[in-house]
N, C-alpha and C positions, 0 to 999 in steps of 0.2 A: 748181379744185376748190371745192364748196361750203362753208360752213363753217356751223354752227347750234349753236346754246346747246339744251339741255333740262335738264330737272331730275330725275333720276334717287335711286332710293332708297338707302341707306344699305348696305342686303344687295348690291345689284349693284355698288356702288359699289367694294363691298371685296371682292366676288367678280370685278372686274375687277383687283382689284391685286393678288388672292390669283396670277391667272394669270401677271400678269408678274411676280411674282416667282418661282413654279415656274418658271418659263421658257418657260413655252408661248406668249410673245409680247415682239416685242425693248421695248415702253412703250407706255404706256397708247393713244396715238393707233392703233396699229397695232391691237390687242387690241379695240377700241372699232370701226373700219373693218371687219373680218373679221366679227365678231361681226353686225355691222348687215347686212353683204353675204350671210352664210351664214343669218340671219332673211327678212328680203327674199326670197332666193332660195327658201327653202320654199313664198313665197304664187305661184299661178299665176293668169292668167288662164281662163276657161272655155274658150277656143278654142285654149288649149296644152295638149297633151298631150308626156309626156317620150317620150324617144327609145326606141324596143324595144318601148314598152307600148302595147298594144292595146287599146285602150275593152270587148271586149268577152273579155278572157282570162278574166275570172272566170268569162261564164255560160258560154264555152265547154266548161267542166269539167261542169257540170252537163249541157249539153246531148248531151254524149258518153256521158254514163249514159243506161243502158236499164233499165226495170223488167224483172226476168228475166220475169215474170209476163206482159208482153204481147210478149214476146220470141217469132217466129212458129217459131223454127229450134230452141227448144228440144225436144228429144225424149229424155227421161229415161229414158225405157221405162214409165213409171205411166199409168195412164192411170184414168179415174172412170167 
């Protein structure tokens, strides 16, 4: 395992000791590891996509919409 020195600020510093003392981590190393892994893990590279998700679900919502207006099967009964 690697190991490295940083200089971290005073707010994170005691927002990582606030956690382990809540208990949401058994000491600081642990609390310090998770935190770096579940950061890390946020950033992707361009040629990763997550599992399930399809590059294109957003525009397909849009492209499933029809303008009623040039919609050809409308027939309201009005006519001009």
């Amino acid at each position: 395992m690697a190991t490295f020195e940083i200089p971290i600020s005073d707010r994170i510093d005691s927002e990582i000791d606030r956690l382990v003392h809540q208990g949401e981590f058994l000491n600081r190393e642990q609390a310090i590891e998770e935190l770096l892994t579940m950061g890390v893990s946020t950033y992707s590279t361009p040629n990763e996509t997550e599992d399930g998700l399809d590059d294109g679900l957003f525009s397909q919502v849009t492209d499933d919409q029809q303008d009623p207006a040039r919609r050809d099967d409308l027939n309201d009964g009005y006519s001009f």
